[in-house]
C-alpha positions in Angstrom: 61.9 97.4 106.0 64.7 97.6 103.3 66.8 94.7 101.9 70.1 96.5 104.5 67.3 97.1 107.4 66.1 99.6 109.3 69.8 100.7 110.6 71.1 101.2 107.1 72.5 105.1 107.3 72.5 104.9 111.0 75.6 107.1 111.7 77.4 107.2 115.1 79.1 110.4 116.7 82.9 110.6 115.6 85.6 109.1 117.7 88.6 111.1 118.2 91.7 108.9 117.2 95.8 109.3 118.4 98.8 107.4 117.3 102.3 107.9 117.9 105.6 106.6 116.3 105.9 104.2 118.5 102.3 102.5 117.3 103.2 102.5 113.7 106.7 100.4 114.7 105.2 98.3 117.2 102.5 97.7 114.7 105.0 96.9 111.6 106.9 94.2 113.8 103.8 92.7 115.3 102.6 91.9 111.8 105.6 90.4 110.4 108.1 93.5 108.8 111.5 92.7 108.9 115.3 94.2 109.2 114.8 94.4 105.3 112.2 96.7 105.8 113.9 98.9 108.3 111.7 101.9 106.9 108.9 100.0 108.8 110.2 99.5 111.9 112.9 102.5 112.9 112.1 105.9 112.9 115.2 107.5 111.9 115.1 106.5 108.6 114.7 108.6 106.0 112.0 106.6 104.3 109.9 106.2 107.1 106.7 104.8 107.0 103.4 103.2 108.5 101.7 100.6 106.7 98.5 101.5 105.0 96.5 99.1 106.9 97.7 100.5 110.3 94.3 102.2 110.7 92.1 99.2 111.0 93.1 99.3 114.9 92.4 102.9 115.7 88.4 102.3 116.4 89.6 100.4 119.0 92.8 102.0 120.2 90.8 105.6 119.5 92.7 107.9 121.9 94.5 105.9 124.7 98.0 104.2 125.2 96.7 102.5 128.5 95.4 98.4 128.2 91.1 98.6 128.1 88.2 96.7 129.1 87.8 95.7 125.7 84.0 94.3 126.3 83.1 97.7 128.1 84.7 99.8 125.1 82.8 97.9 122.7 79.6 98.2 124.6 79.7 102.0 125.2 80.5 102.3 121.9 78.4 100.5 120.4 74.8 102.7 121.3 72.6 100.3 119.7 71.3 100.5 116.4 67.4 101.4 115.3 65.3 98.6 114.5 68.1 96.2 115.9 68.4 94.6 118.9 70.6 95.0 120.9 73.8 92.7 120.1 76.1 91.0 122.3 79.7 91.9 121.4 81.3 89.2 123.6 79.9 86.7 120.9 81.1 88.7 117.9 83.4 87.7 115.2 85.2 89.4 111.9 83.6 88.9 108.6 85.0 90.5 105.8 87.4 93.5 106.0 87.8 96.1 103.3 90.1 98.9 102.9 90.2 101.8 100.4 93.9 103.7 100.7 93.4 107.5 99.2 96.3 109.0 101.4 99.4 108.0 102.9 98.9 107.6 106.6 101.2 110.3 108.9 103.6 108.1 111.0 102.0 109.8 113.9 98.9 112.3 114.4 100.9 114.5 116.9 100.0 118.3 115.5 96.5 117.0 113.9 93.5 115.9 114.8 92.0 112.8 113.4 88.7 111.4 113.7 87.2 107.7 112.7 83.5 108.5 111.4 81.4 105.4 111.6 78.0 104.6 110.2 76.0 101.5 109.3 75.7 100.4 106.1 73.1 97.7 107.0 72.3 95.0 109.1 71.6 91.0 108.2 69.1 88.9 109.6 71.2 84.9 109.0 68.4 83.2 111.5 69.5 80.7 114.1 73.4 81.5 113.1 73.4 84.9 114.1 73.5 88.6 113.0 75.4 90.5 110.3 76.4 94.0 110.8 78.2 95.9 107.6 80.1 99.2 108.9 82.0 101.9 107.2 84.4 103.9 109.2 86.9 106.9 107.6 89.8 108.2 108.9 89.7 111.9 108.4 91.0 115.2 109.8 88.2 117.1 112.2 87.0 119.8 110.1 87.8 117.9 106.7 85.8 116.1 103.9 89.0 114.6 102.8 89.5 110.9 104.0 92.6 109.3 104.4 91.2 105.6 104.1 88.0 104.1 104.4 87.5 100.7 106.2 84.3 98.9 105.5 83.7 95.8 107.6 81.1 93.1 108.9 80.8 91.5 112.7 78.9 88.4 112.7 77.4 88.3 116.2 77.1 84.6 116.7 73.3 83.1 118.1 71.9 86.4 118.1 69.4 86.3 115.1 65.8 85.4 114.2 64.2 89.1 114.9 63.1 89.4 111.8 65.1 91.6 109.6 66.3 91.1 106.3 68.5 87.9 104.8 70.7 90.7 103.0 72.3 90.4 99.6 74.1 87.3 98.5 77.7 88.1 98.6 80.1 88.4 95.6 83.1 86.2 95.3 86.2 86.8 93.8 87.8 83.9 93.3 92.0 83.2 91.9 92.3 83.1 88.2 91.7 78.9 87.1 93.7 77.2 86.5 96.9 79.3 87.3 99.5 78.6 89.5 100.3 81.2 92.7 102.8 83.9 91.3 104.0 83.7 94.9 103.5 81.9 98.5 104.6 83.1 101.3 104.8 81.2 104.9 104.3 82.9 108.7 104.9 81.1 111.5 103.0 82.0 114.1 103.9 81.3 118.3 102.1 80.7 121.1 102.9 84.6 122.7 102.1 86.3 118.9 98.6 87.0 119.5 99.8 88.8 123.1 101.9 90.8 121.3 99.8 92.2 118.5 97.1 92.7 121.2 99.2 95.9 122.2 99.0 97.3 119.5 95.0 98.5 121.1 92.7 95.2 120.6 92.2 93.7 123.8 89.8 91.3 123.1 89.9 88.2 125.6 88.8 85.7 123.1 92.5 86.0 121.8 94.7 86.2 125.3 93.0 83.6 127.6 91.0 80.3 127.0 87.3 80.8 128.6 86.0 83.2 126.2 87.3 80.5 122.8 86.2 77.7 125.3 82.6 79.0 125.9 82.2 79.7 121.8 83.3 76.4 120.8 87.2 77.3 119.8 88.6 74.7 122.5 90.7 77.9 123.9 92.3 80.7 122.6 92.4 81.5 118.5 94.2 84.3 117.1 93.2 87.5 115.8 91.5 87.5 112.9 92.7 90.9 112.0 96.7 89.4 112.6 95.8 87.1 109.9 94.3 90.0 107.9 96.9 92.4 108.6 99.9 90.2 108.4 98.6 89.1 104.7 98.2 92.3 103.7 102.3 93.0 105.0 103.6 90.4 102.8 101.4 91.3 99.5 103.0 94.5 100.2 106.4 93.0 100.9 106.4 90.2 97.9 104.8 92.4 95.4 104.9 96.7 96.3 108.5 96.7 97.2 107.4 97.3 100.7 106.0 100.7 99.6 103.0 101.4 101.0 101.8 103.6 98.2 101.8 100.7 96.3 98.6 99.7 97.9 95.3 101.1 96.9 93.2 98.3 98.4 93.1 95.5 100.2 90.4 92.8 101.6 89.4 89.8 102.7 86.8 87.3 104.1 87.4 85.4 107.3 86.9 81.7 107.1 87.8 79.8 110.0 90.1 80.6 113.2 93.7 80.4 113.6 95.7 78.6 116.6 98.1 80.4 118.1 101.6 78.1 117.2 100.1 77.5 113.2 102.1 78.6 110.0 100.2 81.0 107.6 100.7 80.1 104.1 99.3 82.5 101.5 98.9 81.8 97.8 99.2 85.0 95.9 98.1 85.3 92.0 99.1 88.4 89.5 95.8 88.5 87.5 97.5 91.2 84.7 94.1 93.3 84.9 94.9 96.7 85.2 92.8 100.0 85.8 93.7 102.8 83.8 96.1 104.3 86.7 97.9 101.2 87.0 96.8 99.7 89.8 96.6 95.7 89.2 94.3 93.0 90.1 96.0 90.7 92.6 93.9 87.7 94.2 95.4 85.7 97.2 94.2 82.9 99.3 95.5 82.4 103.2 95.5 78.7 105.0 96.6 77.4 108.4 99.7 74.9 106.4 98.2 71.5 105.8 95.0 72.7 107.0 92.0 74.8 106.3 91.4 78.1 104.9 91.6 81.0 106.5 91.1 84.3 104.2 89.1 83.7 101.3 87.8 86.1 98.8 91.0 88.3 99.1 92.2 90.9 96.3 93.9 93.7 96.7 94.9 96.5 93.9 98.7 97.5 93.7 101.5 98.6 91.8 103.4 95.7 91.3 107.1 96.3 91.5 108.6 93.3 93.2 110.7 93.0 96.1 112.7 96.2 97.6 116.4 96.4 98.0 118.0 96.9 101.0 118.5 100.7 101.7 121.0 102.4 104.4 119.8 104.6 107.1 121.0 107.9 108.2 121.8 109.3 111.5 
């Protein structure tokens, strides 16, 4: 068997994918975008946009506008992977999420057709604690080689190891500069109803709307998202530093370190490294915490165009 396992390559059949208008808004305001950055949330104006990382809900949204069985989605769509067995997505958590921006996402697919192509990049054997799986999904056109973004992503599916495959590699870390102060932090107050809210935008997951499922894995109750935290990170690097632009994002990611409570503040730490590729796109580290409390997102970076803050802009009817 290979250091990634047997499932390594394993690729799944293509999910159709649908958004409208209405997702990208209803996305932009449940992550945090503000009347100051009214080209995220209203459609008439002429700078109109959806946030580049808008398509990390589509694999589960895919098609639908309707509320899902989230545990039956996941199942059906899950199809098992060779040499794996099978895993338990009702005891799954994130573990680090990754996105590569190459084009700017349409406000809404109406008049296309997208597709999210999914494969395995491998699969980690952690023992007692449980098992790793490493995805990469694109967001393409049917017919098309060209991707719009790529996602790459790990579940940990807790309790479910020991069957024998491989430990995997030992995972890179990308720490702020020492030393150096935050360029810029940035607080999000969370409420008790937040998680219900971003929930519509397609991940119905229990674990983050009722108490039994966070009660039965040893949360005490509820916990948020761990892609709100992600996502809602990713909004204010954008906001703070890309003048709200979302071509001012080429990537963006993350590790997930411990759950959030619905009701705690967000504070992230952001740091300007001054590294720079030869296109322009810069370096940027971050670290996310629950205020006075533990971390949250570790291991973030992200590569932008670092412009500052945008002004205010009219709209036109």
């Amino acid at each position: 068997m290979s250091e990634k396992g047997a499932g390594a390559g394993h690729t799944y059949p293509p999910d159709a994918v649908q958004w409208l208008k209405r997702d990208v808004l209803l996305f932009a305001y449940s992550v945090g975008a503000t009347v100051d950055e009214l080209h995220l949330i209203y459609e008439l104006h002429p700078q109109f946009a959806a946030l580049p990382t808008y398509p990390i809900l589509l694999p589960f949204k895919k098609t639908t506008q309707e509320v899902i069985d989230f545990y039956a989605a996941q199942s059906s769509s899950d199809g098992g992977i060779p040499g794996v067995p099978k895993l338990d997505s009702r005891r799954v958590l994130d573990g680090e999420r990754r996105m590569i921006f190459y084009k700017a996402i349409p406000t809404t697919s109406e008049g296309k057709s997208f597709e999210v192509r999914r494969k395995v990049v491998g699969v980690y054997d952690k023992g007692k604690s449980g098992t790793v799986v490493e995805t990469q999904m694109d967001l393409a056109e049917k017919g098309s080689e060209e991707i719009y973004c790529s996602m790459i992503g790990s579940g940990f599916f807790v309790g479910q190891g020991n069957w024998g495959g491989p430990k995997g590699p030992k995972g890179v870390n990308y720490p702020p500069p020492e030393g150096k102060k935050p360029d810029v932090t940035y607080e999000h107050q969370t409420q008790a109803e937040t998680a219900h809210l971003y929930r519509l935008n397609g991940d119905y997951n229990p674990l983050h709307a009722t108490p039994e499922p966070g009660q039965a894995m040893g949360f005490g109750g509820a916990i948020m998202h761990g892609l709100y935290s992600w996502n809602t990170t990713a909004h204010a690097l954008l906001k703070l530093l890309g003048g709200s632009d979302p071509g001012n994002m080429r990537e963006f990611a993350a590790r997930f370190a411990s759950p959030v409570k619905p009701g705690d503040c967000l504070v992230t730490q952001i740091w300007r490294t001054g590294d720079k590729d030869a296109q322009g796109w810069e370096d940027i580290r971050f670290v996310t915490s629950v205020k006075g409390g533990k971390v949250v997102l570790s291991n973030g970076r992200s590569k932008m165009k670092v412009i500052g803050q945008r002004k205010i802009t009219v709209s036109k009817l």
